[in-house]
PATITOR-338915 format. One record per residue (C-alpha): residue number from 1; x, y, z. Coordinates in steps of 0.25 Angstrom, whole numbers, plus 2048, in hexadecimal, padded with zeros to 3 digits. Layout:
BEGIN
   num   east   north    up
   NUM      X       Y     Z
...
END
This chain:
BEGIN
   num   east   north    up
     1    0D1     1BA   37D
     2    0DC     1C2   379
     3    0E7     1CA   382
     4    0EA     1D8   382
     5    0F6     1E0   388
     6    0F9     1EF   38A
     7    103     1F5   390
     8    105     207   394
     9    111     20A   39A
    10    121     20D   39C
    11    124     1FD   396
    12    126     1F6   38C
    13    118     1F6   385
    14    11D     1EA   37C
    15    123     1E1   385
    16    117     1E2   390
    17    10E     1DF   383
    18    114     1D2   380
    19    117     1CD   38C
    20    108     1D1   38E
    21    103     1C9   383
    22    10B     1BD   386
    23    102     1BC   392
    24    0F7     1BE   38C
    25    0F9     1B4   381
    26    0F0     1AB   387
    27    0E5     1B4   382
    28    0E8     1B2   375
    29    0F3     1AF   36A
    30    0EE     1B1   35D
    31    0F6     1BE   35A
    32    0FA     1C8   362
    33    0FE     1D7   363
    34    103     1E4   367
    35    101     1F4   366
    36    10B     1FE   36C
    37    10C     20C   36B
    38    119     214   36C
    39    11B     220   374
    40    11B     227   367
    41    10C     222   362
    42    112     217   356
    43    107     20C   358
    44    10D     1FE   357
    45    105     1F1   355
    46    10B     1E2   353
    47    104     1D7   350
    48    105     1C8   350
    49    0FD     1BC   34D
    50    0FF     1B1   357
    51    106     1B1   365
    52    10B     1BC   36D
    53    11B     1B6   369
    54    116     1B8   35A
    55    114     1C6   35E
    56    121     1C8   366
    57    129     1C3   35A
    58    122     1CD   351
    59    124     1D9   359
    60    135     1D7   35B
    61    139     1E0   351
    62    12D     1EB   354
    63    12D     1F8   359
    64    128     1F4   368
    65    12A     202   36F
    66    11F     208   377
    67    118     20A   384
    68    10A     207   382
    69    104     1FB   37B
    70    0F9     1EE   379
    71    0FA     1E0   374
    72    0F1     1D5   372
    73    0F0     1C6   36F
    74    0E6     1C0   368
    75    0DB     1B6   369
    76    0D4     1B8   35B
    77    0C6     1B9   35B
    78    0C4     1C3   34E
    79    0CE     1BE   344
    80    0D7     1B6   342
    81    0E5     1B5   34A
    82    0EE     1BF   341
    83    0F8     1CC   341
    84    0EC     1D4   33C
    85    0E2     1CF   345
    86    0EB     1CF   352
    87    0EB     1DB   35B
    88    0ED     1E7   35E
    89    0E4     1EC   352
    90    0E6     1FB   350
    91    0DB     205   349
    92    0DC     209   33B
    93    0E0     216   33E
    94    0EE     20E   345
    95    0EC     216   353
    96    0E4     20E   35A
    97    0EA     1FE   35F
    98    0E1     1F5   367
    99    0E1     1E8   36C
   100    0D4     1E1   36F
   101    0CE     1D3   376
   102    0C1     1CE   376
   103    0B7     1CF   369
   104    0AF     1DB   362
   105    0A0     1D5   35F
   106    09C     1DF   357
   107    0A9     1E3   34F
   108    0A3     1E0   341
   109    099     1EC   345
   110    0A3     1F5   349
   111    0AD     1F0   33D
   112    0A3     1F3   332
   113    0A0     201   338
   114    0AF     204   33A
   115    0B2     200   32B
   116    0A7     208   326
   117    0AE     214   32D
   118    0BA     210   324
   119    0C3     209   330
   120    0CA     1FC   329
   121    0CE     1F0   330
   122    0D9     1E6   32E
   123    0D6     1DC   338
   124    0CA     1D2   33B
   125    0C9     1D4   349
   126    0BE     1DC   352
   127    0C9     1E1   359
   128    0CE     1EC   34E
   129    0BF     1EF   34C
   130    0C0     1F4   35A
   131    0CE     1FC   358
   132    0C7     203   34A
   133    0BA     207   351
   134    0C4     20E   35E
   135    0CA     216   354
   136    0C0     21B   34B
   137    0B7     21F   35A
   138    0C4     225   35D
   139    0C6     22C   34E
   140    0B6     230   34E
   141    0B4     236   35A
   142    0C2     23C   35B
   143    0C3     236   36B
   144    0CE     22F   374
   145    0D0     221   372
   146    0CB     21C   380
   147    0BC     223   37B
   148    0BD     21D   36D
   149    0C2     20F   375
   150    0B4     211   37E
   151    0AC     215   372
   152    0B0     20A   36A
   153    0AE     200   375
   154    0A1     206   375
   155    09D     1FF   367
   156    0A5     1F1   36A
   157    09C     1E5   36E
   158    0A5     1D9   372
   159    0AF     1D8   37C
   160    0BB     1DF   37C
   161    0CA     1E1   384
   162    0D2     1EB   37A
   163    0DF     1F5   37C
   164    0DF     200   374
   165    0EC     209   371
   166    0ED     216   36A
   167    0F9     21B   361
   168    0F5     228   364
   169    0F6     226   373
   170    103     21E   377
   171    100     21F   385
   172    0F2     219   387
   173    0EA     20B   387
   174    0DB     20B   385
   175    0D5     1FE   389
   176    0C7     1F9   38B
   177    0C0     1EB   38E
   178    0B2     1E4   38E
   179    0B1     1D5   390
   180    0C0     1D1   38D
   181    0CB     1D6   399
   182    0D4     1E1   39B
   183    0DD     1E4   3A8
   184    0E6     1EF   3A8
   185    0F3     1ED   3B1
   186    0F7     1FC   3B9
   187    106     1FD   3BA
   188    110     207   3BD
   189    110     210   3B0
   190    10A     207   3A9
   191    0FD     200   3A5
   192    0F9     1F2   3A0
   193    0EE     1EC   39A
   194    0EA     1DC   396
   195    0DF     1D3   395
   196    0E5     1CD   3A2
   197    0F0     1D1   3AC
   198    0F9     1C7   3A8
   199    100     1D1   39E
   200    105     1DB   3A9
   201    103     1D3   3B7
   202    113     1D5   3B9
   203    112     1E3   3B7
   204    107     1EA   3BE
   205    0FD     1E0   3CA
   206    0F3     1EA   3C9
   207    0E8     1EA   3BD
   208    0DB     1ED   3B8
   209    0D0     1E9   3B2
   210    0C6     1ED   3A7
   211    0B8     1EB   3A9
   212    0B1     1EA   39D
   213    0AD     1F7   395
   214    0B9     1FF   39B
   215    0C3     206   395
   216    0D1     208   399
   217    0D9     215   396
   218    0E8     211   399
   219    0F1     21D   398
   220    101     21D   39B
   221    102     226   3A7
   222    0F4     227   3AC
   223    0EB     21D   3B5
   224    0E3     212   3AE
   225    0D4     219   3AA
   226    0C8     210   3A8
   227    0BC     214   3A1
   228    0AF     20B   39C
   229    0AA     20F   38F
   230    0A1     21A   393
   231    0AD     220   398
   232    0AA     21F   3A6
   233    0B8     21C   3AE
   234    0B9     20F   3B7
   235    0BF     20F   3C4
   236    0CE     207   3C3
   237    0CE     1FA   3CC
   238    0DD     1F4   3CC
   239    0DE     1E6   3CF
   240    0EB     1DF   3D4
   241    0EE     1D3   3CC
   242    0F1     1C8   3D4
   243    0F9     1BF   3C8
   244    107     1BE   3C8
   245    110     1BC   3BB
   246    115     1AE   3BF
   247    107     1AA   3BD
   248    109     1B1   3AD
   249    117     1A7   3AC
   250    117     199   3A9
   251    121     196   3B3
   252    12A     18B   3AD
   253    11F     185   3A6
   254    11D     185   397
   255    10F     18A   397
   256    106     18F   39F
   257    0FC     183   3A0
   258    106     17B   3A5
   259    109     185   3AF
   260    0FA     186   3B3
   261    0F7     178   3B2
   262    102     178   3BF
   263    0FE     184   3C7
   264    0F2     17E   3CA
   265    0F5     179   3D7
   266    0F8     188   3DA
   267    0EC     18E   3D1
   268    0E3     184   3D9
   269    0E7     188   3E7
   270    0E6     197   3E3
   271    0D8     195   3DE
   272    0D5     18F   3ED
   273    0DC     198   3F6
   274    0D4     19C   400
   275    0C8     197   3FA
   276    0C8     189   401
   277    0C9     18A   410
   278    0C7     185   41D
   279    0CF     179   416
   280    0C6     176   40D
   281    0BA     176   414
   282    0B4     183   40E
   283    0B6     18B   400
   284    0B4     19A   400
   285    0B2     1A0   3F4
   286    0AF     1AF   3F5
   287    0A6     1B0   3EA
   288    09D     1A7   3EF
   289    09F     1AC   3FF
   290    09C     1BA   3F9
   291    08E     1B4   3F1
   292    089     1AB   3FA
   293    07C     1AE   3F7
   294    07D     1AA   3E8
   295    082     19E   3E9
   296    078     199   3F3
   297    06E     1A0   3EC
   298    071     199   3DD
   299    069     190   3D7
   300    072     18D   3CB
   301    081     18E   3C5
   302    084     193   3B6
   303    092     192   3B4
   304    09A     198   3A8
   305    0A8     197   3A3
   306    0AE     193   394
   307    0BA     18A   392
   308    0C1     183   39C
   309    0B9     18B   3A5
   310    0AE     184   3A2
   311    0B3     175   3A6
   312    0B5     17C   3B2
   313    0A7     181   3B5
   314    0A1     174   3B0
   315    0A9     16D   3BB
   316    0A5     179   3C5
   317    097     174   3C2
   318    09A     168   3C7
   319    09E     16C   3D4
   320    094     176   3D6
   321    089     16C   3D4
   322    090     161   3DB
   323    092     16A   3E8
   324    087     174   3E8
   325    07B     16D   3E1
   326    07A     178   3D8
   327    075     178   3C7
   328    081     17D   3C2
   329    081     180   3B2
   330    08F     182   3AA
   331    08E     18B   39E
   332    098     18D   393
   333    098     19E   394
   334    099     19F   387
   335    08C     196   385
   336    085     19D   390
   337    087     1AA   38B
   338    07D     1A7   37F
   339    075     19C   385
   340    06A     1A5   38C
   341    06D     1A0   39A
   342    063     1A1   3A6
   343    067     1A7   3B0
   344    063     1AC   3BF
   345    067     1B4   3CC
   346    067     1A6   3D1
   347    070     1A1   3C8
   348    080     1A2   3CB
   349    089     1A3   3BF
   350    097     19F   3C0
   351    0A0     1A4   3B6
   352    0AF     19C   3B3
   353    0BB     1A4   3AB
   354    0C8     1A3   3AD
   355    0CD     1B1   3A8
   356    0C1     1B8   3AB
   357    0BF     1BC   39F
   358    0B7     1B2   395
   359    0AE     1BA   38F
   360    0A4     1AE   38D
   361    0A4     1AF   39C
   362    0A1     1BC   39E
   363    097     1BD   394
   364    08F     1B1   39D
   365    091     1BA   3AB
   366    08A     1C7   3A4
   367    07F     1BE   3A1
   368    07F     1B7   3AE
   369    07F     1C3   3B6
   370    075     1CA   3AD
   371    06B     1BF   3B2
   372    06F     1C1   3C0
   373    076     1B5   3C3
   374    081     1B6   3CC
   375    08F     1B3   3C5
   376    09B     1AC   3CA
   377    0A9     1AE   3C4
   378    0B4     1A4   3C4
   379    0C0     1AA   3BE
   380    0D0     1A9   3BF
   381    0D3     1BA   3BC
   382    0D1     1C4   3C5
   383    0CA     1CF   3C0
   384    0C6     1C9   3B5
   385    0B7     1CD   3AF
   386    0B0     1C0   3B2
   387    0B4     1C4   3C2
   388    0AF     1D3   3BF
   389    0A2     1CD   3B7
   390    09D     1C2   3C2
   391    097     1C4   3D0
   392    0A2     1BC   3D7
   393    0AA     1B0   3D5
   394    0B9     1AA   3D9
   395    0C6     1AB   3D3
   396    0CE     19E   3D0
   397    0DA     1A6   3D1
   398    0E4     19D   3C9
   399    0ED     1A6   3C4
   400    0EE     1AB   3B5
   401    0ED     19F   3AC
   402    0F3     1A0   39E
   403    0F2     193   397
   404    0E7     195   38C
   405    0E1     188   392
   406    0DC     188   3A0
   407    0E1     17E   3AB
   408    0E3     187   3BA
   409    0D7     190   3B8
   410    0CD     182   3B5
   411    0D2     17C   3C1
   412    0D3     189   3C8
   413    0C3     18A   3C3
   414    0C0     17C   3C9
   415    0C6     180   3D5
   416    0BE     18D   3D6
   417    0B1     185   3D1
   418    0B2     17B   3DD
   419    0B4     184   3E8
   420    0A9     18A   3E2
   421    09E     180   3E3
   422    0A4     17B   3F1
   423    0A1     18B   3F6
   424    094     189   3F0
   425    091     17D   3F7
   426    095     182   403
   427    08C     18E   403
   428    080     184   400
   429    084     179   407
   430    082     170   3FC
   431    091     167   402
   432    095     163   411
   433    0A1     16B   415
   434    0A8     15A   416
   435    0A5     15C   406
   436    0AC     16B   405
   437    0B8     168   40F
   438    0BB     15A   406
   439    0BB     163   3F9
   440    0C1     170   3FF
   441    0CB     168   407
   442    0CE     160   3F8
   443    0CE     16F   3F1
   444    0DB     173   3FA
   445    0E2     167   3F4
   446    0E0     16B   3E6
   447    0ED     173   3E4
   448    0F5     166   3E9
   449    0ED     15B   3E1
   450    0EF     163   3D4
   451    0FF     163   3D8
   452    0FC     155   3D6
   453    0F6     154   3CB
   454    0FE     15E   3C2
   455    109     150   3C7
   456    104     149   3BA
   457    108     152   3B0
   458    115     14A   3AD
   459    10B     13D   3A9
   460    101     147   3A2
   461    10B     14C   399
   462    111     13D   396
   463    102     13A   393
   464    100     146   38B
   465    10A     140   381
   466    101     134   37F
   467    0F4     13F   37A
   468    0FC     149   373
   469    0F7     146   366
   470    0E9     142   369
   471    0DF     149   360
   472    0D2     147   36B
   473    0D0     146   378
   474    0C4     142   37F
   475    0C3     147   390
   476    0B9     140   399
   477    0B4     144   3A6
   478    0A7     142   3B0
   479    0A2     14C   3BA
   480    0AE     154   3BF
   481    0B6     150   3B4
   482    0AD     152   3A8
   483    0B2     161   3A8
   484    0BF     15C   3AB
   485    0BF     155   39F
   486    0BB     161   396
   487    0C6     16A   39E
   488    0D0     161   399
   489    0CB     15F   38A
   490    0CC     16D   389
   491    0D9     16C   38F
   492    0DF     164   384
   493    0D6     16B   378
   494    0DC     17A   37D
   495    0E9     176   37C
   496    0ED     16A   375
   497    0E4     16B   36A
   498    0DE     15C   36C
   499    0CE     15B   369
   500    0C9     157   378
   501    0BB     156   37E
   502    0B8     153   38D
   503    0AA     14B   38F
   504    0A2     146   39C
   505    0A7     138   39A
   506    099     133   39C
   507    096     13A   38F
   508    0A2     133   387
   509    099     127   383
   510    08D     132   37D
   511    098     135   373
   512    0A7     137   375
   513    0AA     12A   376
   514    0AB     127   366
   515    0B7     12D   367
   516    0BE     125   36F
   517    0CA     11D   368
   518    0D8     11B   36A
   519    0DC     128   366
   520    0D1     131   36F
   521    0DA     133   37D
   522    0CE     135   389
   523    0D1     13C   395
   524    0C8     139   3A1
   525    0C8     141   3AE
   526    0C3     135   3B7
   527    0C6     138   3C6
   528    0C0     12F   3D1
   529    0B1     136   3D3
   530    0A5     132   3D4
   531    0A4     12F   3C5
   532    0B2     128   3C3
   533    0AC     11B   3C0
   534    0A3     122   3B5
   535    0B1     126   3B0
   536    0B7     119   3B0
   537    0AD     115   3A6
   538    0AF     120   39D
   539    0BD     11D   39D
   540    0BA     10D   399
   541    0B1     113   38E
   542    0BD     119   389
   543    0C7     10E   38A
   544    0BD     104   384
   545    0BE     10D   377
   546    0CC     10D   376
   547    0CE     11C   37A
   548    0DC     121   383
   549    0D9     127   393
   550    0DF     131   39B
   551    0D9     130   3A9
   552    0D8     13B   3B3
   553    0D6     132   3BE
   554    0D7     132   3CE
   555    0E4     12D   3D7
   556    0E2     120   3D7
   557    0DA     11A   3CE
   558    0D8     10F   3C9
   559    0CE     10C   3BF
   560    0D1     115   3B4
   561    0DF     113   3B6
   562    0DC     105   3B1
   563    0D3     10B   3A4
   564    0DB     117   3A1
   565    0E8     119   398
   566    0ED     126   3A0
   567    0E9     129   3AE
   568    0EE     136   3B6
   569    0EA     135   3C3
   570    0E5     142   3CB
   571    0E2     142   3DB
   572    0D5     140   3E3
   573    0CD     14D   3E4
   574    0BD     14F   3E9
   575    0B5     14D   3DB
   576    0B3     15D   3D7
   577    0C2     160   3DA
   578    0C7     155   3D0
   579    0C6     15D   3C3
   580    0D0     167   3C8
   581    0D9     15B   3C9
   582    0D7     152   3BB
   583    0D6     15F   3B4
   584    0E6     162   3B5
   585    0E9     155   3AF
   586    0E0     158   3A2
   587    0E7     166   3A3
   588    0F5     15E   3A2
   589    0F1     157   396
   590    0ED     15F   38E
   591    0FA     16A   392
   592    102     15E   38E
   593    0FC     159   383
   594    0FB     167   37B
   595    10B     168   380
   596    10E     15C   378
   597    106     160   36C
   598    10F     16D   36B
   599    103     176   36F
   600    103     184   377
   601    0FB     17F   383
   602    0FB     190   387
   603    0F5     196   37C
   604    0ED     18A   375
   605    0E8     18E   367
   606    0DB     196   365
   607    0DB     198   373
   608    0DB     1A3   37D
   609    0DB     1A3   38C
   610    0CE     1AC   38F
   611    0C3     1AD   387
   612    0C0     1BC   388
   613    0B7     1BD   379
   614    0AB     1B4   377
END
C-alpha cells in the first residue's frame, strides 16, 4: 500500500527521492518521509504528515547533502496519519533508519518483549517495532546488519517490503521483502530501489525483483548480493523494463485519469496485438496454447480479484459461461481466503490484479495451488508476484496506470477476459468458427469504436454540471451490464465522493426502488441485447416514480430515448463486447463530476492504488 524509494550512488540522493516519491504517491499520501546519510555518517530524517509537496516545503531549508538514502509515502494502517507516525522510523539507539510497507501481525508480541528489554517507542506503528527488534539483534549478538535484518525477519509474521540504512555504514542499503514488492533498478555507479520501477525507469531499463524471503545487500561499488534468510545466496535475474517515462507524464492533461480514460484506444489495441489473428477468426493466447490440456480438462472456474477487478471477473463469468458452457464461480479473494473453499486438480482458478501485488489475491492462489488446482493470472505488471505465483496466465499490457481509480487496466481486463473465453471455446469446440470470426473480427474494431466513444466527453461534461451536487446515485444494468453498473458506481463513490450503488435492475422493485424521487439521479446501461426490452421497463419503473435517467443506450434508439431525460448514445458491438464500450462513458461521469466538486480524482482520500496489506 505504501511506496518506498532508495537510491546508492554518485547523484543527488535528495532529488532522486522526491522525484521517486511523487511517482509513487499513488500508493499512498498520508505522510511521507526521507532518511539520508552523509558521506561523513550524520543521519538525517525529515518527516511530514500529508503529501509528498508538504514534504518538499519542509525540507527547503534542510541540510539535503548526501549520496545514499530512502523514503517513503504512507498508506496508514497502524496509526494515525502524523509526523510521528510517518516514516523513516529510526531505532532507539539513533543508527539504524528504516522504511517499511505491508503489516507486522504479530508486533504487539514482539513490542511487549522488546519493552521488557528496556527499548522505548514514540510511535504507534508496527513498523518501528520492526526497526527496535533489528537493533537490539544487532546490539545482542554483536553481528552485521544484513544478519541481524535476516534474523529479525526470522520472528516477523506479516507481510513486509522495508529498506534499512545504517549510520554507521554510509555506503550500504539492506532490504528485504515477503508478500509486498521490491525491484531494485542496476545503473551505472549506482543502484535503486522502489516498490515499483516507476521511480527510476529513466535512469537505468534494467531491474530486479525480490522474491519473497530475500534479502538484498546493496553496496556503493560492489555487485548487488542476494541472500534468503537462511543466508543462502540467490542467483541475479535482471529483467529489461519495457515502460517508458512518457507513460509516468500526463502529457497535457491535468490528471492522469483523464489521460487514461483517452489512451484506451491505444491501451486496447496493445492488450490485442498479436493475440487476434487471421482477422479475427482465431485468438491465441499462449497460456492457454501452452495448457491445453487444462483447459479441456476443467470441470469448473473459480475466479478471484477485489475492487474493480472484481466487476471485471463477474463479467468474465459471463462470457465464459456464455461461450464455453462451463460453471464458473466469482469470489471476492479477500472472502475466499477465509471462506473454506472446495477445491480440486479439476478445478481451474483464475486470479485478476492489476498491479500484481493484492495481497488478498495472492493469499487465494497459495490456497488454490495448495489444493492442486491449476491457476490462472491475469495481471497488468510484469514481473510482479501474482505472475511468479500462478501456473500461467496473460498480460494486459496497458501501460503503467496512476490514477488511484482504475479505467484502462478494467477495460484492458475485459478485453483479456474475452479473448479468454473465446480461446477456451475454441479448444472445446463449444462456438462455430462464424461465431469466433464475428467476435474476433468486431474485437479489431475496438480501438476505433472507443475513438468514438471518448467523442462524447464534451456532452458528458455539460451533463456532469446538471449531477454535481447530488447526494445518491442509484446504476442499473441486466446481464452484461449489471457489472457495468457496479464499475461505474464505484467510479463515482472513488472519486467524487457520491453514495452510489449498481443493482441488477430486475432486482430494483425487490428493494431499491423506495428511493427513487426527484432528487435520486439513475444511470442505466441499457444497450440493445437480448434483454433491452427488460430494460425499457425498468427505466418506465423509474420514470413512474418521479426519478432523473441517464441512459447508456445504443446508436439509434428510439424507445428509451422517448423515456429518458439524458441519453448518450454508444455504437453497435456483439453483446459481450458492449461493456468495454458503455463502461467509458460512466468513467467520464464521474471524472467530471468529482472535477466539478473540486476533488483530487488521482489520489482520492483513504485510497491507495494497490492493495499490498490485508
Amino acid at each position: 500500500m505504501c511506496g518506498i524509494v532508495g537510491y546508492i550512488g554518485n547523484g543527488n540522493v535528495y532529488d532522486v527521492l522526491i522525484k521517486g516519491l511523487h511517482r509513487l504517491e499513488y500508493r499512498g499520501y498520508d505522510s511521507a518521509g526521507v532518511a539520508m546519510v552523509s558521506p561523513e555518517g550524520k543521519l538525517k530524517i525529515y518527516k511530514a504528515r500529508g503529501k509528498v509537496e508538504n514534504l518538499e516545503q519542509y525540507c527547503k531549508d534542510k541540510d539535503l547533502s548526501g549520496c545514499v538514502g530512502i523514503a517513503h509515502t504512507r498508506w496508514a494502517t497502524h496509526g494515525e496519519p502524523s509526523d510521528l507516525n510517518a516514516h523513516p522510523h529510526y531505532s532507539d539507539d539513533g543508527r539504524l533508519a528504516l522504511v517499511h510497507n505491508g503489516t507486522i501481525e504479530n508486533y504487539k508480541v514482539l513490542k511487549d518483549a522488546l519493552t521488557q528489554h528496556g527499548c522505548k517507542f514514540h510511535s504507534e506503528t508496527d513498523t518501528e517495532v520492526l526497526v527496535q527488534l533489528i537493533e537490539y539483534i544487532k546490539v545482542k549478538n554483536d553481528c552485521s546488519l544484513v544478519d541481524a535484518v535476516r534474523e529479525a525477519l526470522k520472528q516477523v509474521v506479516g507481510a513486509y517490503a522495508i529498506a534499512v540504512l545504517e549510520k554507521d555504514n554510509p555506503d550500504q542499503i539492506i532490504a528485504a521483502r515477503k508478500s509486498s514488492p521490491l525491484v531494485i533498478g542496476i545503473g551505472e555507479d549506482e543502484m535503486f530501489l522502489a516498490s515499483d520501477a516507476t521511480p527510476f525507469v529513466e535512469y537505468t531499463n534494467e531491474a530486479v525483483y525480490l522474491k519473497d524471503e530475500e534479502v538484498a545487500i546493496i553496496r556503493r561499488g560492489e555487485p548487488l548480493k542476494i541472500v534468503s534468510l537462511e543466508n543462502e545466496e540467490s542467483a541475479i535475474d535482471v529483467k529489461t523494463l519495457e515502460m517508458g517515462i512518457s507513460q509516468l507524464e500526463k502529457g497535457g492533461y491535468p490528471h492522469f485519469m483523464l489521460k487514461e480514460i483517452f489512451e484506451q484506444p491505444s491501451t486496447l489495441l496493445d492488450c490485442i496485438r498479436g493475440r487476434v489473428v487471421e482477422g479475427g477468426r482465431r485468438i491465441m493466447l499462449n497460456g492457454v496454447q501452452d495448457n491445453k490440456e487444462k483447459f479441456l480438462g476443467e470441470k469448473r472456474i473459480v475466479i478471484v480479484a477485489c475492487g474493480t477487478s472484481w466487476h471485471a471477473a463477474l463479467l468474465g463469468k459471463y462470457l465464459i459461461q456464455d461461450m464455453c458452457r462451463l460453471p464458473v464461480e466469482v469470489e471476492y479473494a479477500s472472502e475466499f481466503r477465509y471462506s473454506n473453499p472446495v477445491l480440486d486438480p479439476s478445478d481451474l482458478v483464475i486470479a485478476i490484479s492489476q498491479s500484481g501485488e493484492t495481497a488478498d489475491t495472492l493469499a487465494a492462489i497459495q490456497i488454490a495451488r495448495g489444493m492442486g488446482a491449476f491457476v490462472y493470472g491475469i495481471s497488468n505488471v510484469v514481473g510482479s508476484s501474482i505472475p511468479r505465483a500462478t501456473d500461467s496466465g496473460t498480460y494486459i499490457h496497458v501501460g503503467p496506470e496512476i490514477g488511484v481509480a482504475s479505467t484502462k487496466a478494467f477495460t484492458g481486463q475485459v478485453m483479456v477476459l474475452t479473448m479468454l473465453a473465446v480461446s477456451i471455446a475454441q479448444l472445446r469446440g463449444t462456438m462455430t468458427s462464424e461465431q469466433i470470426a464475428q467476435i474476433g473480427s468486431c474485437i479489431l474494431r475496438i480501438p476505433r469504436l472507443v475513438e468514438d466513444v471518448l467523442k462524447l466527453a464534451p456532452a458528458i461534461e455539460r451533463l456532469s454540471l446538471i449531477y454535481t451536487y447530488a447526494r445518491n446515485f442509484l446504476y442499473l444494468g441486466r446481464g452484461y451490464s449489471y457489472p457495468v453498473a457496479l464499475e461505474g458506481a464505484l467510479k463515482l463513490k472513488e472519486i467524487s465522493y457520491i453514495h452510489a450503488e449498481g443493482y441488477p435492475a430486475a432486482e430494483m422493485k425487490h428493494g431499491p426502488i423506495a428511493l427513487i424521487d426527484a432528487e435520486m439521479p439513475s444511470v442505466i446501461i441499457a444497450p440493445d441485447d437480448h434483454l433491452y426490452e427488460k430494460i425499457v421497463n425498468n427505466v418506465q419503473q423509474v420514470k413512474a416514480r418521479g426519478g432523473s435517467i441517464i441512459a447508456i443506450v445504443t446508436e439509434g434508439d428510439t424507445v428509451i430515448r422517448n423515456i429518458a431525460d439524458h441519453v448518450l448514445e454508444v455504437p453497435r458491438v456483439p453483446e459481450c463486447l458492449t461493456p468495454i464500450i458503455t463502461s467509458i462513458p460512466l468513467q467520464l461521469l464521474s471524472y467530471y463530476i468529482a472535477i466539478n466538486k473540486g476533488k483530487n480524482v488521482d489520489m482520492p482520500r483513504n485510497l491507495a492504488k494497490s492493495v499490498t496489506v490485508e
